[in-house]
C-alpha beads as a LAMMPS data file, in Angstrom:
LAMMPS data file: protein, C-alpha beads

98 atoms
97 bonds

1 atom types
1 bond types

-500.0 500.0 xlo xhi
-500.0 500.0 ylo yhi
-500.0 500.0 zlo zhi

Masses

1 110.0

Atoms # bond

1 1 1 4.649 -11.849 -6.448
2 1 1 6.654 -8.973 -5.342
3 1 1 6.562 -5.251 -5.330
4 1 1 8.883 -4.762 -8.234
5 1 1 5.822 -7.499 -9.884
6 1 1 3.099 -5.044 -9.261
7 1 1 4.924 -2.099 -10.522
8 1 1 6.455 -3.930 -13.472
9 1 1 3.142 -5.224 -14.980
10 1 1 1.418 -1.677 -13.899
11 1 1 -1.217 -3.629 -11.265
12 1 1 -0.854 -0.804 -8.678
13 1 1 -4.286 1.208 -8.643
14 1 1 -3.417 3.562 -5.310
15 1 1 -0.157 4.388 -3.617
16 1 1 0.666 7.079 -0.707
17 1 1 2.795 8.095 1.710
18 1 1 1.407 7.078 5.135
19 1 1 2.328 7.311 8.823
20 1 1 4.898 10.191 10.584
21 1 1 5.674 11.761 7.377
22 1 1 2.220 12.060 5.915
23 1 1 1.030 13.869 8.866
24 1 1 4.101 15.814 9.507
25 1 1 5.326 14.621 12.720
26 1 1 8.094 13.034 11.098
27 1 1 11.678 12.898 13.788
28 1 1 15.102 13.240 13.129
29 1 1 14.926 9.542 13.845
30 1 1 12.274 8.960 11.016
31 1 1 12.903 7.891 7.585
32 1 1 15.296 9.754 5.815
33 1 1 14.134 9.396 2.008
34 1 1 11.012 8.237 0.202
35 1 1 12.870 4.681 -0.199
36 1 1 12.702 3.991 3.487
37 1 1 9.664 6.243 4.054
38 1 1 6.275 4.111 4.579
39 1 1 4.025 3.539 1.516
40 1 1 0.572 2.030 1.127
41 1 1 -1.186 1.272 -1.799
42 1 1 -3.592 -0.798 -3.792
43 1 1 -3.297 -3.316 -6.423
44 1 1 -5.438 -5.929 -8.420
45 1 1 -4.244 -9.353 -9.042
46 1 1 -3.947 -10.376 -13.095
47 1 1 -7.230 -12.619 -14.307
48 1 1 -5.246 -15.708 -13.691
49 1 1 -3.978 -15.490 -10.278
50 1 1 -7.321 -13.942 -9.210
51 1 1 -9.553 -16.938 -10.463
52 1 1 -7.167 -19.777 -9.831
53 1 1 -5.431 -20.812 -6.805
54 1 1 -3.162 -18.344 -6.096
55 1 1 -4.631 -15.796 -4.390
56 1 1 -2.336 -12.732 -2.642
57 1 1 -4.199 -10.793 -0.263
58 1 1 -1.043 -8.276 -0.068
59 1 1 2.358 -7.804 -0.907
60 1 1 4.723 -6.003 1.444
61 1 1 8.518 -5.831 1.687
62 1 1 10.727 -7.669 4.274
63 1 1 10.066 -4.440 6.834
64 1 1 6.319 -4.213 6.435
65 1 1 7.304 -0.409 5.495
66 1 1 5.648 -0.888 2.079
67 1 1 2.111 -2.528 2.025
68 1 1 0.064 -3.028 -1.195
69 1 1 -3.571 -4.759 -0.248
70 1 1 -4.976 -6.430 -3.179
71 1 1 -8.288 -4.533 -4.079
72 1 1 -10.311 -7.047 -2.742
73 1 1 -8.939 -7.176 0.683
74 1 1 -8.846 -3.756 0.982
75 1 1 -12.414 -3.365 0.874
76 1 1 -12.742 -6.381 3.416
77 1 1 -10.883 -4.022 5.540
78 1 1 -12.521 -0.848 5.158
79 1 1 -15.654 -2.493 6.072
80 1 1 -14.081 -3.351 9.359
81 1 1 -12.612 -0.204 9.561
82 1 1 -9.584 -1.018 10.051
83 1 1 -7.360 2.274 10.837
84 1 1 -4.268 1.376 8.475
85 1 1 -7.117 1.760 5.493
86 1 1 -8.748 4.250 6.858
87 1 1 -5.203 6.241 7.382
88 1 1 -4.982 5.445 2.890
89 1 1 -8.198 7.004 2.354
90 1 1 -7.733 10.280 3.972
91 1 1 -4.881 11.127 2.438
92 1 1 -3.674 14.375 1.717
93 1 1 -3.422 15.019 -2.083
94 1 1 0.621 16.086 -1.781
95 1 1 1.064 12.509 0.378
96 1 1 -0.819 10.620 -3.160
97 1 1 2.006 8.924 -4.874
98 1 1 -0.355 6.789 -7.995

Bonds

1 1 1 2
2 1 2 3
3 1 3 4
4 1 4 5
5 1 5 6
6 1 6 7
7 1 7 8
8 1 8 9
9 1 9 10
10 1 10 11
11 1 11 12
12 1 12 13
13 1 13 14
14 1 14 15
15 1 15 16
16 1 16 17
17 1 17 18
18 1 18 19
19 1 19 20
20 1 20 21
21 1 21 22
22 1 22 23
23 1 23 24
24 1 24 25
25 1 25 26
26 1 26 27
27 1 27 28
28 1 28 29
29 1 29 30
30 1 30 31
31 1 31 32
32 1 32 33
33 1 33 34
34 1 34 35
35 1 35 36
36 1 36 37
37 1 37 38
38 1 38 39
39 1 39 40
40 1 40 41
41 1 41 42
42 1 42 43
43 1 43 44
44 1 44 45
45 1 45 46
46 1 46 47
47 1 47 48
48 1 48 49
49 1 49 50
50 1 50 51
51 1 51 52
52 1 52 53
53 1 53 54
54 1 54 55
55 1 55 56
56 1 56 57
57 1 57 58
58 1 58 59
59 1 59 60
60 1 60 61
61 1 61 62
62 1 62 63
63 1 63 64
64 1 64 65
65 1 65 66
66 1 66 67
67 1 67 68
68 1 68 69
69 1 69 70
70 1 70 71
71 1 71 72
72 1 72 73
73 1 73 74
74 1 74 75
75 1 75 76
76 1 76 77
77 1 77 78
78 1 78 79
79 1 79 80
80 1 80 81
81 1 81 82
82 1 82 83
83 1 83 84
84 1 84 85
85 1 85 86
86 1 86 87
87 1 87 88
88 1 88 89
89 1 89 90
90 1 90 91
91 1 91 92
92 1 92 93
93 1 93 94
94 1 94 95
95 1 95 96
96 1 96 97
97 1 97 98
């Protein structure tokens, strides 16, 4: 499954803007656009990939710059509060994508 997957079949539940940009200390040496800018999100799995044997615990792209934890997992890490998660949830409303 890829990121173009999760957006195609509409499995994304959460998506923001995260790290320098979101909490404006963003460089001349930081990502230029939104394409390149770093995005996390949330997204459940279809029925059939969830009950069988082909769980995905998250989908990212080959730069780790866009992260989508399956819903799952993301609780998992919340309860360990882990600060990437933590980061998602106190997002500012103009850094809330989906």
């Amino acid at each position: 499954m890829t990121i173009d997957d999760l957006k195609a079949q509409n499995l994304i539940l959460f998506e923001v803007i995260s790290g320098s940009r979101a909490f404006g200390l963003a460089t001349e040496t930081s990502d230029t656009d939104i394409t390149d800018t770093d995005i996390k999100g949330v997204f459940y799995l279809p029925r059939d990939k969830f009950y069988g044997l082909e769980y995905i615990p998250q989908i990212s792209n080959e730069t780790n710059d866009i992260v989508y934890y399956e819903l799952g997992r993301f609780v998992e890490l919340l309860l360990k509060n882990n600060p990437n998660i933590l980061e998602v949830l106190a997002s500012v409303p103009d850094c809330i994508l989906y």
